[in-house]
PQR file of N, CA, C, O and H, with PARSE charges and radii, in Angstrom:
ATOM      1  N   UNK A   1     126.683 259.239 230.116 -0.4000 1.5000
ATOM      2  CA  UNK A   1     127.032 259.352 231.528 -0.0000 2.0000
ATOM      3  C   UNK A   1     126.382 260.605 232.129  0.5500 1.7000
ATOM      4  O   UNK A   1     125.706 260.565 233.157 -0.5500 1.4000
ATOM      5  N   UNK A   2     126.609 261.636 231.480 -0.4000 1.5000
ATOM      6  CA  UNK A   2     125.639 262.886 231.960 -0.0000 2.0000
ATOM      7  C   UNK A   2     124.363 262.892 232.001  0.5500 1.7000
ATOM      8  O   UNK A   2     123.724 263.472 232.878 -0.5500 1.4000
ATOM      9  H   UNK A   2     127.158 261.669 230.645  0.4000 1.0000
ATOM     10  N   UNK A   3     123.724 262.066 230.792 -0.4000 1.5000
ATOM     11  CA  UNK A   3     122.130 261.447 231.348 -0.0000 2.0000
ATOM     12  C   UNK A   3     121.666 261.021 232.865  0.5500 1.7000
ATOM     13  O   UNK A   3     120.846 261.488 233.656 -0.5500 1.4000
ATOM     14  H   UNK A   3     124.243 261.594 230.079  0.4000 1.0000
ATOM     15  N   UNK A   4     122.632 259.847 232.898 -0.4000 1.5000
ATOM     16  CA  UNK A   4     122.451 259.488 234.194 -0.0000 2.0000
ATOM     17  C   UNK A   4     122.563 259.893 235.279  0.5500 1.7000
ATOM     18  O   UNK A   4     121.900 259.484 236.232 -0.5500 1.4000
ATOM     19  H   UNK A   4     123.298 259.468 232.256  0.4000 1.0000
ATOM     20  N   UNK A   5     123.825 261.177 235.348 -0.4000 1.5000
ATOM     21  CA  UNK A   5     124.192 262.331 236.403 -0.0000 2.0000
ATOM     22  C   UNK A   5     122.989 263.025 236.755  0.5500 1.7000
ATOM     23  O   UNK A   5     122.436 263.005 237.855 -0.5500 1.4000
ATOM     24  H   UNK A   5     124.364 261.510 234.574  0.4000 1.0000
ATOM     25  N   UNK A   6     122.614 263.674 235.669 -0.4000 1.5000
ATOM     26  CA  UNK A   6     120.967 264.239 235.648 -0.0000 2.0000
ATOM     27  C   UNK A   6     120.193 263.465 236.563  0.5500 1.7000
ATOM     28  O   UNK A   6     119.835 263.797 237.693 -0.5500 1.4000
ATOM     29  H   UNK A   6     123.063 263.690 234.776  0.4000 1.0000
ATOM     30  N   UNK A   7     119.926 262.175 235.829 -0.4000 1.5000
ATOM     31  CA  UNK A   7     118.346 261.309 236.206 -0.0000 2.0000
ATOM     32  C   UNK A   7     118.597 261.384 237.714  0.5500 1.7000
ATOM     33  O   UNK A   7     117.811 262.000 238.435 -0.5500 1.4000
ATOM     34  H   UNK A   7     120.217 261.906 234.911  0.4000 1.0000
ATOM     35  N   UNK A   8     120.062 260.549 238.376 -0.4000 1.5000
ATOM     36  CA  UNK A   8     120.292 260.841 239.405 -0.0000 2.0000
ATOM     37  C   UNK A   8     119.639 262.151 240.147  0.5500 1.7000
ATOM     38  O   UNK A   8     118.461 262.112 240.505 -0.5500 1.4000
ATOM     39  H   UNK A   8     120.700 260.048 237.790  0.4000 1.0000
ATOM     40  N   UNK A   9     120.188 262.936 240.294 -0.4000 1.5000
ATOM     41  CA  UNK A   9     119.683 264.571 240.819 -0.0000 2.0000
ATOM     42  C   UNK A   9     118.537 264.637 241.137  0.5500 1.7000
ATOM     43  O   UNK A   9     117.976 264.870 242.208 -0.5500 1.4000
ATOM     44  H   UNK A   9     121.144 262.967 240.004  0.4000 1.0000
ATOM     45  N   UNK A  10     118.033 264.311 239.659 -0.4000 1.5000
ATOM     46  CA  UNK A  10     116.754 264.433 240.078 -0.0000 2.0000
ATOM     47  C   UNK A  10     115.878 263.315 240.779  0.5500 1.7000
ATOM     48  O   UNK A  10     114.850 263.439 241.444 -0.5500 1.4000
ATOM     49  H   UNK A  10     118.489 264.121 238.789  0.4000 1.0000
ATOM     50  N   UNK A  11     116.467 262.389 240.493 -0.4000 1.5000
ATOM     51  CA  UNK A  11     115.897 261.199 241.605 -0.0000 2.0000
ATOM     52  C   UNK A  11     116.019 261.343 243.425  0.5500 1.7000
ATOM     53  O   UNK A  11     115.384 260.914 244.388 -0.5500 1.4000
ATOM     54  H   UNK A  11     117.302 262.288 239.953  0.4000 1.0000
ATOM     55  N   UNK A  12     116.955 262.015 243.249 -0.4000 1.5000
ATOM     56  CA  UNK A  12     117.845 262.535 244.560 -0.0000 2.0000
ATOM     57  C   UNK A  12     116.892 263.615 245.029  0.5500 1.7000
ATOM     58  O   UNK A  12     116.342 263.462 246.119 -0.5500 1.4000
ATOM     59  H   UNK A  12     117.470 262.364 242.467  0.4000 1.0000
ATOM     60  N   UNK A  13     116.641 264.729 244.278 -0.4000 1.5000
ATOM     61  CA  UNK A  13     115.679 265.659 244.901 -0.0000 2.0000
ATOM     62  C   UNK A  13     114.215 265.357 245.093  0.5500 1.7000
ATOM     63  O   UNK A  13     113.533 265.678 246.066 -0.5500 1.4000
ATOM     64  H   UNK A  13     117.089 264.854 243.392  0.4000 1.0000
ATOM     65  N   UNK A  14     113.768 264.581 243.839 -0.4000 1.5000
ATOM     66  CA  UNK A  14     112.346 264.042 244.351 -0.0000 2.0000
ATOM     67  C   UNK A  14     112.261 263.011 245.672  0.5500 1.7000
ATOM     68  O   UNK A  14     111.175 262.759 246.194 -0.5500 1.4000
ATOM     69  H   UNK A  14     114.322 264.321 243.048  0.4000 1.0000
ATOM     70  N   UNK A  15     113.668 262.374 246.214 -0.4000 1.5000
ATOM     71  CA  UNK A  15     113.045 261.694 247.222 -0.0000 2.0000
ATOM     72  C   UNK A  15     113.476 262.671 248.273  0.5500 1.7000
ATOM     73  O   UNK A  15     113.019 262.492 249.402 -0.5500 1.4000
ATOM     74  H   UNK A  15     114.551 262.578 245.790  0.4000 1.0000
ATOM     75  N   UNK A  16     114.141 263.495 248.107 -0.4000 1.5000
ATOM     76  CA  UNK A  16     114.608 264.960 249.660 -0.0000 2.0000
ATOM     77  C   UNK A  16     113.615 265.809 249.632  0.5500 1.7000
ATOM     78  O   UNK A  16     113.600 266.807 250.353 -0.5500 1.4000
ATOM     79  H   UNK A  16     114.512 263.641 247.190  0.4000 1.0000
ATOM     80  N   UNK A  17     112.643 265.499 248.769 -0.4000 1.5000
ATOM     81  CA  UNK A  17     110.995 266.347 248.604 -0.0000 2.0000
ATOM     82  C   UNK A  17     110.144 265.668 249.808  0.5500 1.7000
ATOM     83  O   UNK A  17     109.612 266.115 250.824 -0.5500 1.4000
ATOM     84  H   UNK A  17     112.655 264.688 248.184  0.4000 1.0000
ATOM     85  N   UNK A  18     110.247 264.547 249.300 -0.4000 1.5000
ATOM     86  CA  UNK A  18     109.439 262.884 249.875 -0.0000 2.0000
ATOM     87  C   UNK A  18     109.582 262.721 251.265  0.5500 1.7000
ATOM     88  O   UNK A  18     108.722 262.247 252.008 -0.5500 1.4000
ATOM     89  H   UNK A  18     110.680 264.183 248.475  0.4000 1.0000
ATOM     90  N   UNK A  19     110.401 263.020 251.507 -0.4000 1.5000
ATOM     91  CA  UNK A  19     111.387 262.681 252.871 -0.0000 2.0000
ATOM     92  C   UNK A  19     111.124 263.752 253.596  0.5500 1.7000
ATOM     93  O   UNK A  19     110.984 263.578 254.807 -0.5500 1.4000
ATOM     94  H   UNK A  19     111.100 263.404 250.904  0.4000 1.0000
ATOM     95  N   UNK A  20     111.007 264.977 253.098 -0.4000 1.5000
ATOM     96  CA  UNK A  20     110.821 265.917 253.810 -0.0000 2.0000
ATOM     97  C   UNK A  20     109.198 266.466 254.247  0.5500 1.7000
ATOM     98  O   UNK A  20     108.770 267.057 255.238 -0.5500 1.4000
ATOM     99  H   UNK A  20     111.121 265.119 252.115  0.4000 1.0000
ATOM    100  N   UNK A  21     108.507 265.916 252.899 -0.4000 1.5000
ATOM    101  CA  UNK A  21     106.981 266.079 253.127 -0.0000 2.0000
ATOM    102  C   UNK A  21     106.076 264.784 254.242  0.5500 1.7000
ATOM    103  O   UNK A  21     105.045 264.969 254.889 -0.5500 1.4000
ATOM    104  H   UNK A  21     108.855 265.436 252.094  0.4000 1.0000
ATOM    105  N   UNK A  22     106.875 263.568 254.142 -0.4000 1.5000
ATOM    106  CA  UNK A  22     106.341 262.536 254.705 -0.0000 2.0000
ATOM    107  C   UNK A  22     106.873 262.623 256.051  0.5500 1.7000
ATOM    108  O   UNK A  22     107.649 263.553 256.270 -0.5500 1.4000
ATOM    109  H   UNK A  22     107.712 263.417 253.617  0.4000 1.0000
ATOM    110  N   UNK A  23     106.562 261.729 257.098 -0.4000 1.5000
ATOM    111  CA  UNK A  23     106.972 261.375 258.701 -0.0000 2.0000
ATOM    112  C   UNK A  23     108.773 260.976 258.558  0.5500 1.7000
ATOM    113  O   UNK A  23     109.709 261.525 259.138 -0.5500 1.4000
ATOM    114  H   UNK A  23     105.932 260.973 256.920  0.4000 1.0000
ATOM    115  N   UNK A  24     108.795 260.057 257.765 -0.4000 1.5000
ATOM    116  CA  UNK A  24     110.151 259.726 257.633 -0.0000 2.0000
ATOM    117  C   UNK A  24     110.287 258.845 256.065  0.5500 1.7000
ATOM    118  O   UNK A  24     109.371 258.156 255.616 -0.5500 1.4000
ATOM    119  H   UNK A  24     108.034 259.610 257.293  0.4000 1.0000
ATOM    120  N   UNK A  25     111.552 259.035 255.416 -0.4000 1.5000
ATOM    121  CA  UNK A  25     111.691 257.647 254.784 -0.0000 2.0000
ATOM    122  C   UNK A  25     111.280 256.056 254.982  0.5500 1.7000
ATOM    123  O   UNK A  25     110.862 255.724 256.091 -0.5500 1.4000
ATOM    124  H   UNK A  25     112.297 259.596 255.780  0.4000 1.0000
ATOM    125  N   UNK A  26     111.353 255.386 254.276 -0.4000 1.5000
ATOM    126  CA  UNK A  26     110.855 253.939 254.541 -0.0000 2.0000
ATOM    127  C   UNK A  26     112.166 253.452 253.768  0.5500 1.7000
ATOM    128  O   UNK A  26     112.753 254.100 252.901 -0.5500 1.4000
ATOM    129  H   UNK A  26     111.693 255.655 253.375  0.4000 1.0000
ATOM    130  N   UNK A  27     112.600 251.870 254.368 -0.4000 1.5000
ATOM    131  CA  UNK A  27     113.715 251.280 253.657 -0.0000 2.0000
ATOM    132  C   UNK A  27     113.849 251.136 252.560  0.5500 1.7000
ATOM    133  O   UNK A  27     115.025 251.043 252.206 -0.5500 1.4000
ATOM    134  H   UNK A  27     112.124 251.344 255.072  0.4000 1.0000
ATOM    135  N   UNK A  28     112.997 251.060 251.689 -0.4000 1.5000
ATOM    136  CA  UNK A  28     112.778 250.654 250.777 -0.0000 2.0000
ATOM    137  C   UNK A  28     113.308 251.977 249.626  0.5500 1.7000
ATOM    138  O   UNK A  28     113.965 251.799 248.601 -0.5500 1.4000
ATOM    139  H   UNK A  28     112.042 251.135 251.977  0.4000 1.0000
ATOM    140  N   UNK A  29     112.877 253.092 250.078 -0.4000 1.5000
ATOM    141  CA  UNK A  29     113.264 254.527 249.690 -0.0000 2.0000
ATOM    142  C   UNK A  29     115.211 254.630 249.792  0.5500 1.7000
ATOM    143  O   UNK A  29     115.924 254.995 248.856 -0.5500 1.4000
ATOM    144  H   UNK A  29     112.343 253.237 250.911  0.4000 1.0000
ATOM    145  N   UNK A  30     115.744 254.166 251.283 -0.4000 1.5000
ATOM    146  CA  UNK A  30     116.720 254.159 251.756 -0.0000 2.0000
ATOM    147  C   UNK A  30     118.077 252.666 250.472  0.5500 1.7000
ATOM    148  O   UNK A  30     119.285 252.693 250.238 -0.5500 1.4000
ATOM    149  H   UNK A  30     115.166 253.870 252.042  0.4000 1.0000
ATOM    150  N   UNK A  31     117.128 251.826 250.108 -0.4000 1.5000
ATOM    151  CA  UNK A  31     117.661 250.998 249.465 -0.0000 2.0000
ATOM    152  C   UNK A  31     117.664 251.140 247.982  0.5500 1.7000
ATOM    153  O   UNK A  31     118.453 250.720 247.136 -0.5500 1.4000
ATOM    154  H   UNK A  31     116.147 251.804 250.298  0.4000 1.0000
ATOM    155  N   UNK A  32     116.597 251.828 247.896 -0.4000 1.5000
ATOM    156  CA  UNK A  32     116.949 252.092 246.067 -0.0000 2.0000
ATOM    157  C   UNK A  32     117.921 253.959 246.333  0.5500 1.7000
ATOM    158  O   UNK A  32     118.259 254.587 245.330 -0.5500 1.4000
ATOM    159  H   UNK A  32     115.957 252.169 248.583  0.4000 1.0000
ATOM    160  N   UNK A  33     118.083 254.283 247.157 -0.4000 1.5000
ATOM    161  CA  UNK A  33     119.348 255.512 247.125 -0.0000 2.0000
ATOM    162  C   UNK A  33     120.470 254.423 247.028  0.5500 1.7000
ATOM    163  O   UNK A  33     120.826 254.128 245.887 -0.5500 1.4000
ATOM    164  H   UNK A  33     117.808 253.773 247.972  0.4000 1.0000
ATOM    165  N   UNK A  34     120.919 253.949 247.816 -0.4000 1.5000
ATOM    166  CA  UNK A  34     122.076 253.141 247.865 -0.0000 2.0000
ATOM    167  C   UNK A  34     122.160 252.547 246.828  0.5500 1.7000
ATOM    168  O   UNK A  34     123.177 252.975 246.283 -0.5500 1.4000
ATOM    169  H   UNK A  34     120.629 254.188 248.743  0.4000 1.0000
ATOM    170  N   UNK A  35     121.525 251.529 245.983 -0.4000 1.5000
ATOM    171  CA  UNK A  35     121.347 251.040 244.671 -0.0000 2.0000
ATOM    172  C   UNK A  35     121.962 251.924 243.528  0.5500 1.7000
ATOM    173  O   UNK A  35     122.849 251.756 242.691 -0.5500 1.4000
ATOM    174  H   UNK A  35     120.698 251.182 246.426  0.4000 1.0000
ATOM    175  N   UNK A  36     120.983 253.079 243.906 -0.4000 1.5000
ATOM    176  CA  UNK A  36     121.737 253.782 242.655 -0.0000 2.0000
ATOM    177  C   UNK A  36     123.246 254.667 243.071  0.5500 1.7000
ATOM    178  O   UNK A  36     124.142 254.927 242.267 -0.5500 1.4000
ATOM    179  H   UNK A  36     120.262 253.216 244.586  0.4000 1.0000
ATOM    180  N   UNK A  37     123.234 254.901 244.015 -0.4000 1.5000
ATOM    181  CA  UNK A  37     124.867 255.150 244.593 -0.0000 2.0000
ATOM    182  C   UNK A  37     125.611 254.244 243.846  0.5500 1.7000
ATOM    183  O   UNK A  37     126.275 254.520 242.847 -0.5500 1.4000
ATOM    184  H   UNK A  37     122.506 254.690 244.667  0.4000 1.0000
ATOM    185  N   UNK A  38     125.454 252.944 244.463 -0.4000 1.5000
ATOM    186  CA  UNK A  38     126.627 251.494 243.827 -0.0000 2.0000
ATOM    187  C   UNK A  38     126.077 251.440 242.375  0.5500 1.7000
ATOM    188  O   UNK A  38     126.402 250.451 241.717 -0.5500 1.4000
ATOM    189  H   UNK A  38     124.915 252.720 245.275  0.4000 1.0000
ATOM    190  N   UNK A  39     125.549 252.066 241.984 -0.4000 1.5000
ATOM    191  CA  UNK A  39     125.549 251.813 240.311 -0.0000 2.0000
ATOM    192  C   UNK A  39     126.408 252.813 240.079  0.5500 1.7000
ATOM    193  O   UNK A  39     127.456 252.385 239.593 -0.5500 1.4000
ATOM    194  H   UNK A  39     125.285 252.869 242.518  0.4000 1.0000
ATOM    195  N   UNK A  40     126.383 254.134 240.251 -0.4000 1.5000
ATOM    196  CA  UNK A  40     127.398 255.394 240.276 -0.0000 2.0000
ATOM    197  C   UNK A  40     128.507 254.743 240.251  0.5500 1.7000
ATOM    198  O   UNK A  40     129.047 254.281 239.246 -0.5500 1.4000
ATOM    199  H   UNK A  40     125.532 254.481 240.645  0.4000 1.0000
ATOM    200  N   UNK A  41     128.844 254.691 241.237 -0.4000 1.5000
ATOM    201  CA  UNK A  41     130.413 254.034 241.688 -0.0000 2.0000
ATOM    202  C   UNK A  41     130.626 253.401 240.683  0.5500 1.7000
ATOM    203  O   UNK A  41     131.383 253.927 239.867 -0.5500 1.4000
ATOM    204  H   UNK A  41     128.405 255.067 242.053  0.4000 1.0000
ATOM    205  N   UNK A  42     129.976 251.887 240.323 -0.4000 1.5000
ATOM    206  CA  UNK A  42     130.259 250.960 239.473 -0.0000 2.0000
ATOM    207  C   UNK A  42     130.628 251.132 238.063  0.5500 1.7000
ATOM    208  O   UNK A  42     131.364 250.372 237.433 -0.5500 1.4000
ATOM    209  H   UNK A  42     129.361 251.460 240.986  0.4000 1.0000
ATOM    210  N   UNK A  43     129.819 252.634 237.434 -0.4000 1.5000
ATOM    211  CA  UNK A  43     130.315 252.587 236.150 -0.0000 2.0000
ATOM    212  C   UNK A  43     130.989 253.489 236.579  0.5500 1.7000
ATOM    213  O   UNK A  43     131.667 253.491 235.552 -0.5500 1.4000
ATOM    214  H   UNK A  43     129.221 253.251 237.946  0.4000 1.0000
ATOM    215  N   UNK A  44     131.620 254.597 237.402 -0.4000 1.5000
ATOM    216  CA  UNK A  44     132.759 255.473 236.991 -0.0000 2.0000
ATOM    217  C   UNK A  44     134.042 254.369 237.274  0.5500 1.7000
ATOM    218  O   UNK A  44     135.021 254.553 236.550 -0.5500 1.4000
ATOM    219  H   UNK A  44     131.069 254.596 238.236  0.4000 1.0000
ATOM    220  N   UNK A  45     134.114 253.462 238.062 -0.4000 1.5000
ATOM    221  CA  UNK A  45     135.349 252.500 238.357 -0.0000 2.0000
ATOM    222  C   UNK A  45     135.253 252.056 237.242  0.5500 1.7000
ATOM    223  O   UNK A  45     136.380 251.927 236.764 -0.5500 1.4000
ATOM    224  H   UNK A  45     133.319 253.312 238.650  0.4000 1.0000
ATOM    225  N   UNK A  46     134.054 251.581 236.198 -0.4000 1.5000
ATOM    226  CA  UNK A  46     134.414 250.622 234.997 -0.0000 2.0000
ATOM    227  C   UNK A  46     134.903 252.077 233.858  0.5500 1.7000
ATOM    228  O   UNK A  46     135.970 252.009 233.249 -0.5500 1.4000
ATOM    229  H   UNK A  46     133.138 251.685 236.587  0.4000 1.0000
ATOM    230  N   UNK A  47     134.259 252.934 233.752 -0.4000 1.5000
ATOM    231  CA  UNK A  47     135.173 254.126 233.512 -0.0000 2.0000
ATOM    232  C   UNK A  47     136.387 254.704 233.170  0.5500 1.7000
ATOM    233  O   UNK A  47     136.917 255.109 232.135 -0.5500 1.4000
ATOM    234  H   UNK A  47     133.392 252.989 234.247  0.4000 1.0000
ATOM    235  N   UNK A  48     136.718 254.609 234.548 -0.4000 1.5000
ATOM    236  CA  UNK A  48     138.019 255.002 234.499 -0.0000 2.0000
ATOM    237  C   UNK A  48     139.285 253.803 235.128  0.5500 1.7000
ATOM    238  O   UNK A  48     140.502 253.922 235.263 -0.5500 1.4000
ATOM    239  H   UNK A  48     136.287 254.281 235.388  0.4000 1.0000
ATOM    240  N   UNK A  49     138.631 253.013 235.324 -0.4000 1.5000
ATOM    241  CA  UNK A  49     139.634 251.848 235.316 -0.0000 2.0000
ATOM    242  C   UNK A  49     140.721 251.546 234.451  0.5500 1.7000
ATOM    243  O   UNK A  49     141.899 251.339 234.741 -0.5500 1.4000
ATOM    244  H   UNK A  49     137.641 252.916 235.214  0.4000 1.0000
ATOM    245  N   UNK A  50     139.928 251.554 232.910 -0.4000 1.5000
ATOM    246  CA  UNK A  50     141.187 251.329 231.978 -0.0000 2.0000
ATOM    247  C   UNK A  50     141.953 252.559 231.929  0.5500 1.7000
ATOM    248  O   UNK A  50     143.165 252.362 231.848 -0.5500 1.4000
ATOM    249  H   UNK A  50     138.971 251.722 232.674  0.4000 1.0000
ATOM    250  N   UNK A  51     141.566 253.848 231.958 -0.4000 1.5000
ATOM    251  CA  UNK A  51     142.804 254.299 231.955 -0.0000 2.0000
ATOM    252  C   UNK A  51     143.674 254.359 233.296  0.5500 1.7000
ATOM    253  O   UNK A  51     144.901 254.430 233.356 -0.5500 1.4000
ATOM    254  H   UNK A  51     140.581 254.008 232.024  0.4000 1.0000
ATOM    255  N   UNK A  52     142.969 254.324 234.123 -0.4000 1.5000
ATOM    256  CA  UNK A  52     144.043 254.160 235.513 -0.0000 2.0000
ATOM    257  C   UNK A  52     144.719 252.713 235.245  0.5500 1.7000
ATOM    258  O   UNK A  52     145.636 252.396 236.003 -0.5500 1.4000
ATOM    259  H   UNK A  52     141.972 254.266 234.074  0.4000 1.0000
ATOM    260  N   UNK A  53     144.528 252.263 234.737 -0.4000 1.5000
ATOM    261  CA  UNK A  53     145.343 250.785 234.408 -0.0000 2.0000
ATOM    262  C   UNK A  53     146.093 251.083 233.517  0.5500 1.7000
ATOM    263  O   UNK A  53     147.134 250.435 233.624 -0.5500 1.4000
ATOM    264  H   UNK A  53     143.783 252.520 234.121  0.4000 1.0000
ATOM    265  N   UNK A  54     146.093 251.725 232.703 -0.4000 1.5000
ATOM    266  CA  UNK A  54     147.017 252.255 231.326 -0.0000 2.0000
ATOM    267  C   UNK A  54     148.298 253.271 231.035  0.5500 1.7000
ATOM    268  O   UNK A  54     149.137 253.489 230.161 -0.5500 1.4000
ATOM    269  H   UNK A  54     145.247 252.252 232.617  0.4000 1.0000
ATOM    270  N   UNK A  55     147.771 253.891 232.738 -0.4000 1.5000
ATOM    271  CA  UNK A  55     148.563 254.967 233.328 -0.0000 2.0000
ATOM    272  C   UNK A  55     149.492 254.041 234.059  0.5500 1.7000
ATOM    273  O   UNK A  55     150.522 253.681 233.490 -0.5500 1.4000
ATOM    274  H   UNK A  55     147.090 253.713 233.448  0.4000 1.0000
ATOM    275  N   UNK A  56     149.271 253.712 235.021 -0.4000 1.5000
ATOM    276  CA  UNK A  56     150.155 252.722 235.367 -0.0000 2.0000
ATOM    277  C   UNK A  56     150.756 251.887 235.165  0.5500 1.7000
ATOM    278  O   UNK A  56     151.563 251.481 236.001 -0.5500 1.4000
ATOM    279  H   UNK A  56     148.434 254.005 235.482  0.4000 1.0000
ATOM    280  N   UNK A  57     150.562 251.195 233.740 -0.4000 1.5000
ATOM    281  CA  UNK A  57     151.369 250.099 232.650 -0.0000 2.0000
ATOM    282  C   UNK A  57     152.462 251.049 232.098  0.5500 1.7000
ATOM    283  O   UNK A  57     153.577 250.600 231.832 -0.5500 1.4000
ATOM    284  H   UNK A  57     149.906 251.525 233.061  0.4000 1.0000
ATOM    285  N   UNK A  58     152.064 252.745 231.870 -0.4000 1.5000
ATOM    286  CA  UNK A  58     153.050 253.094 230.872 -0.0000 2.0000
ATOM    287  C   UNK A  58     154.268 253.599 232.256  0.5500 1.7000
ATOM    288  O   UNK A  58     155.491 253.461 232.288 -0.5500 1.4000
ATOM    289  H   UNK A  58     151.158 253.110 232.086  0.4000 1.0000
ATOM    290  N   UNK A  59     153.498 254.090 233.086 -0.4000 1.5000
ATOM    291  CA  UNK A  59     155.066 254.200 234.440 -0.0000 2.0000
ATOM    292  C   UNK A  59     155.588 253.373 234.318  0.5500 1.7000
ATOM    293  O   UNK A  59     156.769 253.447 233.981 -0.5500 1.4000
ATOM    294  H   UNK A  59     152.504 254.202 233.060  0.4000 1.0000
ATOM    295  N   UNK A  60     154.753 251.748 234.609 -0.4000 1.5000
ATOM    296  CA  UNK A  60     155.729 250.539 234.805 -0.0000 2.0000
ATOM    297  C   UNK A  60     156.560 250.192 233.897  0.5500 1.7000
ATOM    298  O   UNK A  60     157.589 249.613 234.246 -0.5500 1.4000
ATOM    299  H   UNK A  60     153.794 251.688 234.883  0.4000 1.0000
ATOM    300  N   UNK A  61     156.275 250.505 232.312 -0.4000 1.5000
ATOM    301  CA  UNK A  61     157.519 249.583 231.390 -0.0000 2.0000
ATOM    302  C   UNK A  61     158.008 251.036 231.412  0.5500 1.7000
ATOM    303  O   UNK A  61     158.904 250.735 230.624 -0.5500 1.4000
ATOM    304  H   UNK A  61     155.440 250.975 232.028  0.4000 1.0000
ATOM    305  N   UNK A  62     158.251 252.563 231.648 -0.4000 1.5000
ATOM    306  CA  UNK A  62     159.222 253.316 232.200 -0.0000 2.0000
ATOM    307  C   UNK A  62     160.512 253.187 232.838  0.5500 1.7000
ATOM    308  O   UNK A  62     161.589 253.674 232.492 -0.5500 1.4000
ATOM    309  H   UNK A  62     157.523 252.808 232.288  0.4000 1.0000
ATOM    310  N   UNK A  63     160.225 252.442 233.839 -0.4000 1.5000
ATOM    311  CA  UNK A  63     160.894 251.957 234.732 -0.0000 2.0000
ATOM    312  C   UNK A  63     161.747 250.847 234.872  0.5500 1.7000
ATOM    313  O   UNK A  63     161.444 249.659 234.770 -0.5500 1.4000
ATOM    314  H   UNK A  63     159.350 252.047 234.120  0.4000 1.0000
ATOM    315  N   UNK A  64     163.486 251.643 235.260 -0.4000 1.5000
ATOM    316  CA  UNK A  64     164.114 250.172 234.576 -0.0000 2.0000
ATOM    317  C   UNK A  64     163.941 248.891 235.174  0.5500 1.7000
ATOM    318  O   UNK A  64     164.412 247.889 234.635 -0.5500 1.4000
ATOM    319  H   UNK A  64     163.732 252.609 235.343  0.4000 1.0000
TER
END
């Protein structure tokens, strides 16, 4: 997961290089950021899902 935190960053700064040296972004630039955003998202929810699900099973049989 910290691999990917990394690769991110740095994917992130080489295109705020890009963006800043060129006229403007192009969509295409704008759609693979977002891409890898919803990949972010996607594995920290698959992540931490089970235990937020596990946390909340052990409140629930807690509870009379």
């Amino acid at each position: 997961m910290a691999k990917l935190y990394v690769t991110l960053l740095s994917f992130m700064s080489t295109a705020a290089d890009r963006v800043r040296n060129d006229e403007g972004a192009t969509a295409v630039e704008y759609g693979l950021m977002v891409a890898l955003i919803a990949a972010v998202i996607v594995g920290i929810v698959t992540t931490l899902g089970g235990q937020v699900n596990n946390a909340f099973q052990t409140v629930s049989s807690q509870l009379p």
